[in-house]
C-alpha positions as CSV (number, residue, x, y, z in Angstrom):
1,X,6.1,-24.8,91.2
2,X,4.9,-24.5,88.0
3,X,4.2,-20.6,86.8
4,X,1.8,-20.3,83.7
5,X,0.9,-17.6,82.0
6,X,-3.4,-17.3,82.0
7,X,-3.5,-17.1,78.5
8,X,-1.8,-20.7,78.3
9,X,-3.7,-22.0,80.5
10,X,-6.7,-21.2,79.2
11,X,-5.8,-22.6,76.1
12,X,-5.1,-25.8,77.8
13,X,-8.6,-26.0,79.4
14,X,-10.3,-24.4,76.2
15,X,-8.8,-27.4,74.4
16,X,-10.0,-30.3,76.9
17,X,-13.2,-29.1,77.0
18,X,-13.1,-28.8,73.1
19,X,-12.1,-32.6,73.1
20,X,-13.9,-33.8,75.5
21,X,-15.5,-36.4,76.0
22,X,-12.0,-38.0,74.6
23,X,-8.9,-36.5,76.2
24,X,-7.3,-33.9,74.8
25,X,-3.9,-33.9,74.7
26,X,-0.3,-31.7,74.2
27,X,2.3,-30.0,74.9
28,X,3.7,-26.2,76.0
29,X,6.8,-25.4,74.8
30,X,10.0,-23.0,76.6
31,X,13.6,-22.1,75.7
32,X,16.1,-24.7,76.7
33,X,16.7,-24.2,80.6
34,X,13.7,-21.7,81.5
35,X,11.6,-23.9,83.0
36,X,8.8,-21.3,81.2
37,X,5.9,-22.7,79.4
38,X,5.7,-20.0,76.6
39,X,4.4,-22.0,73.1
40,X,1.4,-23.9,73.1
41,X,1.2,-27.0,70.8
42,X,-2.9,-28.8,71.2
43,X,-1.9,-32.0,69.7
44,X,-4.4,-34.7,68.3
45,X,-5.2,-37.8,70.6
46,X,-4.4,-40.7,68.3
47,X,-6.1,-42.9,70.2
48,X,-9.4,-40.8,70.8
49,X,-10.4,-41.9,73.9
50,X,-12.1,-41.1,76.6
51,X,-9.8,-42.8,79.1
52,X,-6.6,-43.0,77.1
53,X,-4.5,-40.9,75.4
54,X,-1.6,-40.9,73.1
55,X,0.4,-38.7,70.6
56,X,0.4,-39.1,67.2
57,X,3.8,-40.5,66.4
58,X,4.3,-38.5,63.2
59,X,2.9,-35.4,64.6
60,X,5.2,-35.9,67.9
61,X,8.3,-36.4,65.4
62,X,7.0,-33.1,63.5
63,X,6.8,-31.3,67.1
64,X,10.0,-32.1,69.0
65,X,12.4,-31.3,65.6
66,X,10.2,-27.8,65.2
67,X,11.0,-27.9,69.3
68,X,14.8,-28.5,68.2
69,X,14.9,-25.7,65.1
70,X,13.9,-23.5,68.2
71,X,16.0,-24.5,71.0
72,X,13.4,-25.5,73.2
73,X,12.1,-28.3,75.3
74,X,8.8,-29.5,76.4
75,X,8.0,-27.5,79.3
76,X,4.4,-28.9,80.2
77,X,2.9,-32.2,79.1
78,X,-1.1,-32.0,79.2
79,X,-3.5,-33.7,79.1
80,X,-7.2,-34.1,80.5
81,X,-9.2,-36.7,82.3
82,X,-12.9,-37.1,81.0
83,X,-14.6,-38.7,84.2
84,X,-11.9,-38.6,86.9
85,X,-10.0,-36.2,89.1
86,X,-7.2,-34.8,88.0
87,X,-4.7,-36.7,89.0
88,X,-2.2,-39.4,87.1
89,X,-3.5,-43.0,86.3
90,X,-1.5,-46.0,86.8
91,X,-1.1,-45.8,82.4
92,X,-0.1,-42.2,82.6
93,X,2.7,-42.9,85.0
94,X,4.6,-45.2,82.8
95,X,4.1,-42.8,79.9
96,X,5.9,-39.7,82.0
97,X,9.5,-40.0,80.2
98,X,10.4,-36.3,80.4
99,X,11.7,-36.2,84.0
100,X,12.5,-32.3,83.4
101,X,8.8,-31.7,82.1
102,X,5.4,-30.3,84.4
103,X,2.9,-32.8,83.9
104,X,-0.3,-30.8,84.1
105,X,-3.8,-32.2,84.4
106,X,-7.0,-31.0,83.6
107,X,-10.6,-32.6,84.4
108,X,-13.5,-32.4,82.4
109,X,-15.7,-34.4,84.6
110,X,-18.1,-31.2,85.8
111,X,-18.2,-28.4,83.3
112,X,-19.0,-25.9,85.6
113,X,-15.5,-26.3,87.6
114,X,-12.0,-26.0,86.6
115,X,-9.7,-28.6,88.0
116,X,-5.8,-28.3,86.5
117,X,-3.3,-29.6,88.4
118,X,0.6,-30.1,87.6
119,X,2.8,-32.7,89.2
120,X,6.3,-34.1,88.6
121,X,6.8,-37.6,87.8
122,X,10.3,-38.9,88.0
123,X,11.0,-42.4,88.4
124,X,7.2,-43.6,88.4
125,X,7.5,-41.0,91.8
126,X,4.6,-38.3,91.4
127,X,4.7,-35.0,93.2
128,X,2.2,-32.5,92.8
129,X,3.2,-29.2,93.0
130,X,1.6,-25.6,93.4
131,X,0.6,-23.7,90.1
132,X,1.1,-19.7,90.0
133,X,-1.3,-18.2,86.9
134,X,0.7,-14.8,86.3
């Protein structure tokens, strides 16, 4: 299960509905071990897309040693979907290398609803799992 605080997840679908119609894309970050998404990082789609997405590969470098200096991991890996359900694509799958990591979600397809979703993908395997706004 995947527990978020409301204020993170509302940044999350503040910044895919900022992005859209390309995905947005990032990452929330948790001490080493807590499984608790507690920093969020909106990083920049280097591909702006609106059906891929992809980190920046200086700005990821720049992210995970600041992650290091702090002694945390990625605790949630975002990103959005611009016309499609919430729900991994056969090029997010491969992409999922963080087996400890929530991969959450987010649709932009109908402004008027909210669709965020987390799963766990180990091994190209994807479980979706309950999310708990506290």
């Amino acid at each position: 299960m995947l527990r978020i605080d409301r204020a993170v997840y509302e940044a999350i679908i503040a910044h895919a509905r900022r992005d859209h119609p390309d995905e947005a894309c990032g990452i929330v970050a948790g001490r080493i071990g807590s499984d608790r998404p507690e920093r969020f990082v909106a990083m920049e789609n280097a591909e702006r897309s609106p059906t891929f997405y992809r980190f920046d590969s200086m700005e990821q470098l720049r992210v995970w040693n600041e992650m290091d200096d702090r002694d945390e991991e990625p605790v949630v890996i975002y990103h959005s979907h611009t016309a499609t359900e919430a729900y991994p694509s056969r090029t997010d799958i491969p992409l999922a290398q963080e087996p400890g990591a929530h991969y959450v979600l987010v649709s932009t397809r109908d402004p008027e609803k909210i669709e965020f979703r987390s799963y766990r993908i180990i091994d190209a395997v994807v479980t979706e799992e309950p999310v708990e706004i506290v």
